[in-house]
C-alpha positions in Angstrom: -9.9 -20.3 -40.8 -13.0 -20.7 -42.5 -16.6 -19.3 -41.3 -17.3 -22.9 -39.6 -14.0 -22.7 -37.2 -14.3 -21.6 -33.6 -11.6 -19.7 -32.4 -11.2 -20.1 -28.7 -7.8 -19.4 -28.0 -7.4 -15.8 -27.2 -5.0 -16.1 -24.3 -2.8 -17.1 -27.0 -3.7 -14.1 -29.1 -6.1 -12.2 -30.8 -7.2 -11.1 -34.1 -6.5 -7.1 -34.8 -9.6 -5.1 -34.8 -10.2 -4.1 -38.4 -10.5 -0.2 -36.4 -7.1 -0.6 -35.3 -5.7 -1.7 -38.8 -7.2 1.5 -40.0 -5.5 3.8 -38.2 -1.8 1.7 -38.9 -2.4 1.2 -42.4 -1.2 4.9 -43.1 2.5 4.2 -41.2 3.0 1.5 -43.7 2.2 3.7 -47.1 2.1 7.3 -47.2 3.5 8.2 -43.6 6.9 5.8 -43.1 8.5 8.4 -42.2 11.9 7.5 -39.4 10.7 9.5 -36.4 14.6 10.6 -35.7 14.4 12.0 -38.9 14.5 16.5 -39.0 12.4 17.0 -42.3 8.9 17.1 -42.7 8.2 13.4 -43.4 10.1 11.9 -39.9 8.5 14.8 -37.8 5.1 13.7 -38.8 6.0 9.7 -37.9 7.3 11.6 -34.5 4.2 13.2 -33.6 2.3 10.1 -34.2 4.3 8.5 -31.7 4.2 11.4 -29.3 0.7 10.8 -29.9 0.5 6.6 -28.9 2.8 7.4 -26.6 0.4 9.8 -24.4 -2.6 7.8 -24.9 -0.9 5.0 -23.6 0.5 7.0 -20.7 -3.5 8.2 -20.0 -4.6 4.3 -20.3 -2.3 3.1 -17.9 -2.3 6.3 -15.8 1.3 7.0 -15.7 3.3 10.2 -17.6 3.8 9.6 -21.0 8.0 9.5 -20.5 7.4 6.4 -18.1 6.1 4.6 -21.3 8.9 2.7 -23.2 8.2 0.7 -26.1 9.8 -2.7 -26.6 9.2 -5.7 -29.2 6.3 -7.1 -26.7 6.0 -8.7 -23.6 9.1 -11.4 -23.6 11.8 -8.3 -24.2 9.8 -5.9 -21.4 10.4 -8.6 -18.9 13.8 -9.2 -19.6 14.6 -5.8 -19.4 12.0 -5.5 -16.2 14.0 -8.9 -14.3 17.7 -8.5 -15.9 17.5 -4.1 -15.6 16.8 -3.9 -12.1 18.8 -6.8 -11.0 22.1 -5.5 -12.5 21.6 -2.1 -11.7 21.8 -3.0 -8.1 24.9 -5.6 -8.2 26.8 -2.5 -9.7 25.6 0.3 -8.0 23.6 -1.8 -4.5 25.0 -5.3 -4.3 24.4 -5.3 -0.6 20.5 -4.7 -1.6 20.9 -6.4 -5.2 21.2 -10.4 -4.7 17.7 -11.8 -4.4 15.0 -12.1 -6.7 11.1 -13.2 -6.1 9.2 -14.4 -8.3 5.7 -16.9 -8.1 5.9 -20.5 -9.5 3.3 -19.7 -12.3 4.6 -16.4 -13.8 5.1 -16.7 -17.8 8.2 -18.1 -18.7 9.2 -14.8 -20.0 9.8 -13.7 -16.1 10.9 -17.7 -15.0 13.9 -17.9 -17.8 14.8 -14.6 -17.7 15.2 -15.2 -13.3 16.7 -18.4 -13.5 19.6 -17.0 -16.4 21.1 -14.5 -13.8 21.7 -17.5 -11.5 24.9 -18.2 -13.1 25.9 -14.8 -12.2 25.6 -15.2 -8.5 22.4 -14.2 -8.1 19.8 -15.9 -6.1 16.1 -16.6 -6.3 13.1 -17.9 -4.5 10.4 -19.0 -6.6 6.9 -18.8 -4.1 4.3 -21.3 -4.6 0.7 -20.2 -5.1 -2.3 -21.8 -2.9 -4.2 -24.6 -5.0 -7.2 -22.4 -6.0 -4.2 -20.8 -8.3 -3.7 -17.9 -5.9 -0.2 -16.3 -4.8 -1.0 -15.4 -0.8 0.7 -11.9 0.0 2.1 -13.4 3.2 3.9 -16.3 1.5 5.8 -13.4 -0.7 6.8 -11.3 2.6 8.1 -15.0 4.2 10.4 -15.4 1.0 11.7 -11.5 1.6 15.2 -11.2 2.4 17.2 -8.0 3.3 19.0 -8.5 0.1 15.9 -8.5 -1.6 15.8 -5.9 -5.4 13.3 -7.3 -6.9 9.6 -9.2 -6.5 7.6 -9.8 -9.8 4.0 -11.1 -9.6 1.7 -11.4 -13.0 -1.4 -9.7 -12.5 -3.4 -12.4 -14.2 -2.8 -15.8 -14.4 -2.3 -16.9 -18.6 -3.4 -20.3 -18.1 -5.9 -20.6 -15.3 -6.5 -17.0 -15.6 -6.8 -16.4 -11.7 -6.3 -12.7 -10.6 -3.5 -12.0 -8.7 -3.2 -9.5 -5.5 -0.6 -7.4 -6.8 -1.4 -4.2 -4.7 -1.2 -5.7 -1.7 1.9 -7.2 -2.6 3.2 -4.0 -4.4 2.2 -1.8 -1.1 4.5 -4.7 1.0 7.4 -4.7 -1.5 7.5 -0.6 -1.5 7.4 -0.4 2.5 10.8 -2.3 1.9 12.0 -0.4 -0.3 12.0 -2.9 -3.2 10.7 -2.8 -6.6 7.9 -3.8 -7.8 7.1 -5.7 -11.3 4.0 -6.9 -12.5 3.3 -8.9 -16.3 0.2 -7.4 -17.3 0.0 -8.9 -20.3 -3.1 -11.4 -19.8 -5.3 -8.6 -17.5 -4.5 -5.6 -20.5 -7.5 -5.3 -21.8 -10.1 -6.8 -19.3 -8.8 -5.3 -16.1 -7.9 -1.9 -15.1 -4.2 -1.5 -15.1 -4.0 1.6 -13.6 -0.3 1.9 -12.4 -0.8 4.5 -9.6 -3.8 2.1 -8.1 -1.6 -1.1 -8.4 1.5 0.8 -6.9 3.9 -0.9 -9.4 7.6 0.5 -10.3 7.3 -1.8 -13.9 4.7 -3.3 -15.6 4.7 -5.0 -19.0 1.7 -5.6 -21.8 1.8 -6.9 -25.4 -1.0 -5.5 -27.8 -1.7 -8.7 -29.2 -3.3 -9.2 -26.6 -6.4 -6.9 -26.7 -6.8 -6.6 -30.6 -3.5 -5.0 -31.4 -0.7 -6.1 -33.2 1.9 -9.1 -32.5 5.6 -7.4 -32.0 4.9 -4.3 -29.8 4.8 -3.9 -26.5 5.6 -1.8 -23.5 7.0 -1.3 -20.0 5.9 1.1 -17.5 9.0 2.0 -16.0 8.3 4.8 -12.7 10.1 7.3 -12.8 13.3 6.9 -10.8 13.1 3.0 -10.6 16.5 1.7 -10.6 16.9 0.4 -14.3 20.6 -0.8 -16.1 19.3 -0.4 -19.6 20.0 -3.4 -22.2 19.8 -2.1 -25.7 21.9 0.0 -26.6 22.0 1.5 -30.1 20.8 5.5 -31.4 19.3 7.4 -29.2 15.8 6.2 -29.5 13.5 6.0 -26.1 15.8 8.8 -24.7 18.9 6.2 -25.0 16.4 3.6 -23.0 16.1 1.4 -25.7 17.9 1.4 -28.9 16.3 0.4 -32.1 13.9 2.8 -34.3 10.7 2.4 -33.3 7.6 0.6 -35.3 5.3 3.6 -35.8 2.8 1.9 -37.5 2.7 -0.8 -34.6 3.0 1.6 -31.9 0.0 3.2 -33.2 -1.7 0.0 -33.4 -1.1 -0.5 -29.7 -2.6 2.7 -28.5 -5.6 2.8 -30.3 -6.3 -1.3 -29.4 -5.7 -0.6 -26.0 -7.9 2.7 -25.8 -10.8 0.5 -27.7 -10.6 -2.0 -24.7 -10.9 0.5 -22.0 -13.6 2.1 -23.5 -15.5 -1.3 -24.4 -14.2 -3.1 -21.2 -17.6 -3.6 -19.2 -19.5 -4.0 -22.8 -16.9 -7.3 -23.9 -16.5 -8.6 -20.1 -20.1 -8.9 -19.6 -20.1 -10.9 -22.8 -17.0 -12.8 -22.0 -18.2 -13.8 -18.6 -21.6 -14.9 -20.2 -20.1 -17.0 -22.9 -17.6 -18.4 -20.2 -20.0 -19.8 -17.5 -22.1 -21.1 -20.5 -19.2 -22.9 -21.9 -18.0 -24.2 -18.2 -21.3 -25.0 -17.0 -22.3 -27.2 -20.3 -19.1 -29.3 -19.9 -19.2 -30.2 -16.3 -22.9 -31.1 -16.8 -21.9 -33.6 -19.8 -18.2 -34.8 -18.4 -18.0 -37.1 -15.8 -15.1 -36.1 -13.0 -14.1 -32.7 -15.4 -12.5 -30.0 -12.9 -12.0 -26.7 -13.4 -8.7 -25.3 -12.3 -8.3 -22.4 -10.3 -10.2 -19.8 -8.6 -13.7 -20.0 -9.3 -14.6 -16.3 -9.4 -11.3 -14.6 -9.0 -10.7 -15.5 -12.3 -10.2 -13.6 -16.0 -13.9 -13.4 -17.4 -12.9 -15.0 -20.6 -10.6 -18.2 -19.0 -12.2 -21.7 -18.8 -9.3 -24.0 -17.7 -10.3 -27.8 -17.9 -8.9 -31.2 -17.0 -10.4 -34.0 -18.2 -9.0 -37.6 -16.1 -7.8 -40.2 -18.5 -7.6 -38.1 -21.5 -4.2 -36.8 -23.2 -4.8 -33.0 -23.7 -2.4 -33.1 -27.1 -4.9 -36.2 -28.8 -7.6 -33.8 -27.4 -6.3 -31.0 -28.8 -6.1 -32.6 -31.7 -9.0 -34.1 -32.4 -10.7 -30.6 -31.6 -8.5 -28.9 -34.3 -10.3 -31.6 -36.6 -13.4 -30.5 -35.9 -12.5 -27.0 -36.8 -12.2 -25.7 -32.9 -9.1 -24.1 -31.6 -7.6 -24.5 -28.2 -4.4 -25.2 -26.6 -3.4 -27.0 -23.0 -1.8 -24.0 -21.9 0.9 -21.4 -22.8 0.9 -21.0 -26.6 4.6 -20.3 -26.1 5.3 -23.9 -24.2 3.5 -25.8 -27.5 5.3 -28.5 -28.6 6.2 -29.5 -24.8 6.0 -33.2 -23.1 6.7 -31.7 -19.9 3.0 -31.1 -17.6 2.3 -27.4 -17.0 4.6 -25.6 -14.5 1.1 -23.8 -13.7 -0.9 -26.4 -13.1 1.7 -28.3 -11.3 2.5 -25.8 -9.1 -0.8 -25.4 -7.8 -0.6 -29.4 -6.7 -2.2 -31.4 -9.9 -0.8 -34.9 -10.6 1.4 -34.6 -13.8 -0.9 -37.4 -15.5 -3.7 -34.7 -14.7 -1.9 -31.6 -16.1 -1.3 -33.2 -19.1 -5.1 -34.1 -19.8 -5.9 -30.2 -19.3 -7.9 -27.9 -22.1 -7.7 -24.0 -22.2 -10.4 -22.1 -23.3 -10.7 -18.6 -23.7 -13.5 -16.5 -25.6 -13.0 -13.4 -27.4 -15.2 -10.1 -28.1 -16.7 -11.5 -31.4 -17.6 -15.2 -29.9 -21.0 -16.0 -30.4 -23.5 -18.4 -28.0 -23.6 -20.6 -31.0 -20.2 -21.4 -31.1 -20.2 -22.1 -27.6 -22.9 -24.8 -27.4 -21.2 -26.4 -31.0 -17.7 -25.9 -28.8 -19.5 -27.8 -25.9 -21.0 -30.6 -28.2 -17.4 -31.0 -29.4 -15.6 -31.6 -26.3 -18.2 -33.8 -24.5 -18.4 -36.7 -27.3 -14.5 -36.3 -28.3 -14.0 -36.5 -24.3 -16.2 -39.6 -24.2 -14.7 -40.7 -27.2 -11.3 -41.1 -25.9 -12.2 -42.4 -23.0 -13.4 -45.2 -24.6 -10.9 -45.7 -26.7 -8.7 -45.9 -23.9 -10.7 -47.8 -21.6 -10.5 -44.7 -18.5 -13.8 -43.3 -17.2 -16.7 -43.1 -18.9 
């Protein structure tokens, strides 16, 4: 990207902070050492990840064995979804045939559900109000005494709305079932405190918040019942076969220790550049809707629909003018099909499909916002016209 784009996709993910490639840079040179290794070399890699390991634990407030490393958020909720659910159907199956889920979780929770239906078990996908929200009482309707598992995101990656996971977490544990939450969109601009959400699992990716792609994490309390899926050495105390990615591992717990200490700082920002960037569109573009909650929202999400305009020729067309965005889920690109998100919360599909997702980042400026706004308004109007819908 040259100095004249505008990045406004960081849902999708983020550049890493040049203070977090510092400290892996190391872990790809002089210290590459295999942290299973005995000598010198593999006991230093193995105290830098004893190290990431309890700084994660003190970010997300759990103890530091709770914290087990995975290639990023898609494997952590696999192993979250598929881990508990065959755990019970070998050692609960009276307790271990129904799974909950919301309609607008990642697809990362959605597939991984919807594969262990061809194994007998079941699932009941809830439905989220229209303002984007998932109601705690619609989850305790869809519990049944069969019931392992309920998984709610903690923050919307499309619309961006906040979820009520602790009141849903304090419901599912009264029951005696366990409690998953996808993190990955909140990491880094809400607290994810584990004890204050009362979660058994929760997963990030540091790509996130500034860190690298291919490392992630799940929380996993400690005696959650877990059937482990990798199996391999011994790594993660047999959790998790595979040696781990020091250098990446490292990455992820100084980005994520930079966002906690930075998070009122960037959010104040985010939230500034956000209204800015909402505010200046709806002015300028006739019957232009913002989807979801208006406050209960990320500080960095604007989601957008625009009536009578195709989101992939506006998309397009953006990218031309050197601004990136996306319609929705960076892993769904290349899809005909609406958004499950916004069509779960009760838009038309001709209406999903004319939606625009932008989120800000730390090192957005107010500049880039008002040329970002100028963009969208005349290439909105433009198409419009072209087409012959609203003007």
């Amino acid at each position: 990207m040259s100095d004249a784009d505008i990045y406004l996709d960081h849902a999708a993910t983020t550049p890493v902070d040049p203070r977090v490639v510092d400290v892996m840079l190391p872990f790809f040179t002089e210290r590459f050492g295999n942290p299973s290794s005995i000598y010198e070399r593999g006991r230093d890699a193995r105290t830098a990840l004893d190290w990431a390991r309890s700084t994660l634990s003190e970010q997300i407030g759990s103890e530091p064995r709770e914290v087990i490393f995975t290639s990023g958020a898609t494997e952590s909720n696999n192993l979250a979804i598929k881990g508990v659910a065959w755990w019970h159907r070998f050692n609960a199956p009276e307790r271990g045939n129904h799974i909950i889920v919301s309609a607008i979780e990642h697809h990362a929770v959605l597939h991984a559900a919807q594969a262990l239906l061809p194994h007998d078990f079941q699932l009941t996908v809830v439905q989220p109000e229209p303002d984007g929200i998932v109601r705690p009482d619609a989850v305790e309707a869809a519990i049944r005494p069969d019931t392992c598992l309920i998984s709610t995101m903690l923050a919307n990656n499309e619309i961006g709305t906040i979820q009520p996971v602790r009141e849903i977490a304090a419901m599912a544990y009264e029951r005696g079932i366990v409690m998953h939450t996808d993190a990955v969109q909140a990491a880094g601009s809400l607290p994810i405190a584990v004890t204050d959400l009362g979660v058994d699992l929760l997963s990030i990716s540091a790509h996130k918040f500034y860190g690298p792609k291919g490392i992630g994490l799940l929380y996993v309390k400690r005696g959650t019942p877990i059937a482990w899926q990798q199996h391999g050495g011994g790594q993660e105390d047999t959790r998790r076969g595979g040696t781990e990615n020091v250098a990446l591992i490292v990455g992820m717990a100084a980005a994520l220790m930079l966002a906690h200490a930075e998070m009122a700082e960037r959010n104040a920002h985010l939230r500034q550049l956000r209204d800015r960037l909402v505010g200046g569109i709806l002015e300028r573009v006739p019957d232009a809707r913002v989807n979801g909650h208006p406050e209960q929202r990320l500080p960095n999400n604007a989601n957008i629909c625009f009536p009578g305009v195709e989101g992939e020729t506006l998309l397009l067309s953006l990218d031309l003018l050197g601004i990136a965005a996306s319609s929705g889920s960076a892993c769904s690109t290349g899809s005909t099909e609406p958004s499950h998100v916004l069509t779960a919360i009760g838009l038309a599909p001709d209406i999903a499909r004319g939606s625009l997702r932008l989120t800000t980042g730390k090192d957005t400026t107010i500049e880039q916002i008002d040329r970002a706004i100028d963009a969208v308004v005349e290439t909105v109007s433009r198409i419009r016209e072209l087409s012959g819908s609203l003007s």
